[in-house]
Structures are given as structure tokens and as C-alpha cells.
C-alpha positions as CSV (number, residue, x, y, z in Angstrom):
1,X,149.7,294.6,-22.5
2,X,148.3,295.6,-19.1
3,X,149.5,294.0,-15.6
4,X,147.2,290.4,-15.8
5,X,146.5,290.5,-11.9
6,X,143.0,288.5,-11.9
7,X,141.7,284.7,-13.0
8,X,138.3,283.9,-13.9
9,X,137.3,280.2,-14.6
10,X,134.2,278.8,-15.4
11,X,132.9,275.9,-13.7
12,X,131.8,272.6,-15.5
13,X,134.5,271.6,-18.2
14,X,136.9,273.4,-16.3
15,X,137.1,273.2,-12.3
16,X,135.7,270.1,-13.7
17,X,136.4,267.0,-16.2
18,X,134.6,267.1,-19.1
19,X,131.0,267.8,-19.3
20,X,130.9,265.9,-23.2
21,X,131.8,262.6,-21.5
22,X,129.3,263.0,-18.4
23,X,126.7,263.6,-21.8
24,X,127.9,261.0,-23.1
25,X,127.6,258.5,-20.0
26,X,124.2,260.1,-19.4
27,X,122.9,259.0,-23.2
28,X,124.6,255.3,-22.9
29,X,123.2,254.8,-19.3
30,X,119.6,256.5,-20.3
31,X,119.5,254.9,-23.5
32,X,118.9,258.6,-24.7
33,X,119.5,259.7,-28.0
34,X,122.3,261.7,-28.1
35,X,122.1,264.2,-31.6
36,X,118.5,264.7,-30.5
37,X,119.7,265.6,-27.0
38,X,122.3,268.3,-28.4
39,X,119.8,269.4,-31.0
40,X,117.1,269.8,-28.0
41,X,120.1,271.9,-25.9
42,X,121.8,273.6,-28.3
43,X,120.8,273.6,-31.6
44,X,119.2,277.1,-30.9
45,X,121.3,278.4,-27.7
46,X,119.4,281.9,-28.2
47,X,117.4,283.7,-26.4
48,X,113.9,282.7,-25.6
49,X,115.0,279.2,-25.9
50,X,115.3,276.4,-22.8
51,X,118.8,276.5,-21.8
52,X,118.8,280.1,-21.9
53,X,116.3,280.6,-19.3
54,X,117.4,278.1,-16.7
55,X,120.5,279.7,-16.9
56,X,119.2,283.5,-17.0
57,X,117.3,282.1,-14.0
58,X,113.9,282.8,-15.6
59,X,113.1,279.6,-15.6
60,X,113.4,277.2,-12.6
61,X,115.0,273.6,-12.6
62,X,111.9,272.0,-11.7
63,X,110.7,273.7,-15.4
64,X,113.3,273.0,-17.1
65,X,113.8,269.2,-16.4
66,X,109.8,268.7,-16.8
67,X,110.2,270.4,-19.9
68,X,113.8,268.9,-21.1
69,X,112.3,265.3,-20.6
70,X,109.4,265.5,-22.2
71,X,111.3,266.7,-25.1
72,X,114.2,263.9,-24.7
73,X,113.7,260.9,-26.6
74,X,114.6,256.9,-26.3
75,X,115.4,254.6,-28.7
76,X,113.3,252.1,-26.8
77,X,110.9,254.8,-27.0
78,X,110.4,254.9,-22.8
79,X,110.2,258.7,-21.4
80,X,112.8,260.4,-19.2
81,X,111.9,260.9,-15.6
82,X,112.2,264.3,-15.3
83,X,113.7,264.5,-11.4
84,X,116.8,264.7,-10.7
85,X,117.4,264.5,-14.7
86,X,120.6,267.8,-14.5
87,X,122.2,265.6,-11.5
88,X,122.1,262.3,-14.0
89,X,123.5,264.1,-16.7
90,X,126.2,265.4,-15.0
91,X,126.7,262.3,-12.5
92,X,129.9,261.5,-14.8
93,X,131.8,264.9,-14.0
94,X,134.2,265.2,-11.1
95,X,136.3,267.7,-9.6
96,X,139.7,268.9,-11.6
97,X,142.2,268.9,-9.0
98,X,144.5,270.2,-10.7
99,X,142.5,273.4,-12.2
100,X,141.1,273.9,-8.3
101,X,144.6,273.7,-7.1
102,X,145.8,276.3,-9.6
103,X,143.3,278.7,-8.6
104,X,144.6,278.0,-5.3
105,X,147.6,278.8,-5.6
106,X,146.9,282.1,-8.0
107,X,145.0,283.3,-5.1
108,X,147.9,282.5,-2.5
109,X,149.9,284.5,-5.1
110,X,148.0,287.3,-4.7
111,X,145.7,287.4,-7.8
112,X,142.5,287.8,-8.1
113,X,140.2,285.0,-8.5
114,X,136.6,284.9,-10.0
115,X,134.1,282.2,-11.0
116,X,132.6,283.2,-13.9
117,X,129.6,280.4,-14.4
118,X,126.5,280.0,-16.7
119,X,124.3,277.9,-14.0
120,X,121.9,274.9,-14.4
121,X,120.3,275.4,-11.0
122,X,121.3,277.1,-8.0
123,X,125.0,277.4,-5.6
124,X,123.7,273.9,-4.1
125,X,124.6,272.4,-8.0
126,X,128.2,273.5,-7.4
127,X,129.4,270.4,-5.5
128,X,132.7,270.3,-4.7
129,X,134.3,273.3,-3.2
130,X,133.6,276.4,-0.7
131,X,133.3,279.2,-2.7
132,X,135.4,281.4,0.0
133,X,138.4,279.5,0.2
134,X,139.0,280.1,-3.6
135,X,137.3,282.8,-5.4
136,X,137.2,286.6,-4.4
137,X,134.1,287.2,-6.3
138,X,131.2,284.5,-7.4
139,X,129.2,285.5,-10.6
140,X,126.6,282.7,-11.4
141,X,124.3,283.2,-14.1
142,X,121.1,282.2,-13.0
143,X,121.3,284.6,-10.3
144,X,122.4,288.2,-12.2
145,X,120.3,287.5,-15.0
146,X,122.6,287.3,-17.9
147,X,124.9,284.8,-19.3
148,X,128.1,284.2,-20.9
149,X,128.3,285.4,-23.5
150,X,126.7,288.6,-23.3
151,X,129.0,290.9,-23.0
152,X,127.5,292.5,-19.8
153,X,128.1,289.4,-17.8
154,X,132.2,289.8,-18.3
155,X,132.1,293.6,-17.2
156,X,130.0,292.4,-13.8
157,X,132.9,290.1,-13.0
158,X,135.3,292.3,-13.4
159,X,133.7,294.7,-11.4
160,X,132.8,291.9,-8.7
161,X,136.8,290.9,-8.8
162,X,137.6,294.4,-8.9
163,X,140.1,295.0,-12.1
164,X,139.9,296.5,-15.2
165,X,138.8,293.7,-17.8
166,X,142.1,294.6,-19.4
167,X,143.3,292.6,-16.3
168,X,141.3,289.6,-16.3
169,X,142.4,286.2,-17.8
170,X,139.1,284.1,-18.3
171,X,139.3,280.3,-19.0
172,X,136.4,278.3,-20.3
173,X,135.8,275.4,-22.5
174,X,133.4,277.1,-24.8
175,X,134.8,278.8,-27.4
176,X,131.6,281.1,-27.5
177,X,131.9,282.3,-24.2
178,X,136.2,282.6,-24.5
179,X,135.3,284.8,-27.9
180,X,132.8,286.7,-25.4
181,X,135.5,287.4,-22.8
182,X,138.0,288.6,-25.3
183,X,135.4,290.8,-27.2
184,X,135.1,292.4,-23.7
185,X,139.0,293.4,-23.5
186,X,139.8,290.2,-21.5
187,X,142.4,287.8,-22.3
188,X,140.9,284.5,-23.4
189,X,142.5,281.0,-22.3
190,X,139.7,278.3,-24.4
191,X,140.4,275.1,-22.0
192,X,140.8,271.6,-23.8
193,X,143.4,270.1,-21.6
194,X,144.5,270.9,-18.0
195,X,148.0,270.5,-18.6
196,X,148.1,273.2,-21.8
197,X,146.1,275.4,-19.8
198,X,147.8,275.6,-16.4
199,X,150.9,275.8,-18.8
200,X,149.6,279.0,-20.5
201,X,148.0,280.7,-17.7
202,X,151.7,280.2,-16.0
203,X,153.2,281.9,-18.7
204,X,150.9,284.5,-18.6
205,X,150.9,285.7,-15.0
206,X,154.4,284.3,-14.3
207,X,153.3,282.3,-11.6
208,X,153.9,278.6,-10.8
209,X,150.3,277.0,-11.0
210,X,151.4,273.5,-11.4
């Protein structure tokens, strides 16, 4: 196996807690319905559909919230205001201290570090840290055009990080987008717990993360 010398994270689900429970807070406090919201999102995840064009960037927030309430539905039968409807959903998400602390500390280590993120809006969505205090390069969807997983979003990292892909260990909760990374020669780290994860990456880099 080549030298691992770089770390590319997602964002939500990972530098974050988990995006299913902020869902799942969202539908309870909206009285939304919550199969017909992940039917609506990602029942077809392809191209052409809604999520992949806010996060391709070819379609704006304001569009896609319009768009994604309208199609929502109640079981009081009451619509979804559309403003401000991505902050609501993910209201219930905070920061991961211990995943930003981790890439801290890979980067004081002297690894690379990347954020590798398919984006529901722009770098003002991305609340909790500056950017240049932990990464070395920023890839964000909505503003390169292509998303995880095509495969052309995993070379552009790697290029932005500046490593081989061979290099790069990417970490993300989807397994679609991990099975992406991998299928571009990157070693794959599919994030369900922080405590497993920092635990692997550690053993991969040989580097105290914890």
C-alpha cells in the first residue's frame, strides 16, 4: 500500500452529528411525513433530479426549497414554508468535536487535509469552523459542478490537496460516496461512529487522533 499522507472528510454526518436525527427532528417538529420526505430526496438521487442540482449548483437554494416544499407533505395536510426550510432540517445537527479535533491534529501532524462536501447551499451553510485553520484544500460541490460520487469529484480533491489518490483516506457517512472514493484508488473509511472511525484512521496513518 502507498504512504497514506492526506485526509479528506465530508461534512454533514461527519464533522457533524448525524444528519438522520436532525431529519428526524425536522419531520416530528414539522409534522412532515418522513418516507415521503426521503422518497421526495432520494428515491431517485440521479441526475436531472432535485438534490442533484442544488448540489451540482445548477439549481439555487431559493429553487430548491420553493420546489422541495411544495412537494413535502403534512399529515395535517398544512404546506411547508419554503424559507429557511435546509436551515430547519438541519437545525438538529451540531459540530463533532471530536472528528474537527482529529482533523486538527492530522493537519498539526503534517498530513494533508481536504473537505470533500456535496453542498445544499453555499460556504455561508458551513457553520461552524474557518475553513483555513483546518483543511489545505476545500472542494464543495455546488461550486465545481460535480458531486460525490462521480468519480471526477475525488480526482479534483486530490489534486486540490495535492497527492496521488493512492494517498488519500476519505471518510464519509454514505456508503455511495465511500464506494466512489475507493473506486477512484482512495482508501475508504464509511463513518457510523466517531469513536470507530478516529480508531481506524489512527491505525491507518499511525497517528494519535484521539
Amino acid at each position: 500500500m502507498p504512504e497514506l499522507t492526506a485526509l479528506v472528510v465530508d461534512f454533514g454526518g461527519v464533522l457533524t452529528t448525524s444528519m438522520r436525527e436532525s431529519f428526524t427532528e425536522f419531520v416530528k417538529a414539522e409534522d412532515v411525513d418522513g418516507e415521503h420526505l426521503h422518497t421526495v430526496l432520494f428515491g431517485d438521487y440521479g441526475e436531472g433530479t432535485l438534490v442533484h442540482g442544488v448540489e451540482t449548483g445548477a439549481v439555487t437554494m431559493e429553487e430548491f426549497e420553493r420546489e422541495l416544499a411544495a412537494r413535502l407533505k403534512t399529515t395535517s395536510g398544512d404546506p411547508v414554508a419554503a424559507e429557511g426550510l435546509v436551515r430547519r432540517m438541519f437545525a438538529g445537527a451540531g459540530a463533532d468535536g471530536r472528528m474537527l479535533g482529529a482533523v486538527r491534529k492530522a493537519r498539526e501532524s503534517g498530513l494533508r487535509t481536504a473537505l470533500l462536501s456535496n453542498s445544499w447551499g453555499n460556504r455561508d451553510s458551513y457553520a461552524f469552523e474557518h475553513f483555513d485553520t483546518l483543511f489545505d484544500a476545500v472542494v464543495i460541490s455546488g461550486e465545481v459542478g460535480m458531486r460525490k460520487p462521480d468519480p471526477g469529484i475525488y480526482a479534483l480533491a486530490a489534486r486540490e490537496v495535492g497527492v496521488p489518490p493512492e494517498q488519500c483516506v476519505f471518510v464519509d457517512d454514505i456508503a455511495a460516496n465511500v464506494r466512489g472514493a475507493v473506486a477512484a484508488g482512495m482508501v475508504g473509511v464509511h463513518h457510523t461512529d466517531t469513536a470507530a472511525t478516529l480508531l481506524e484512521l489512527e491505525t491507518l496513518f499511525g497517528v494519535a487522533l484521539g
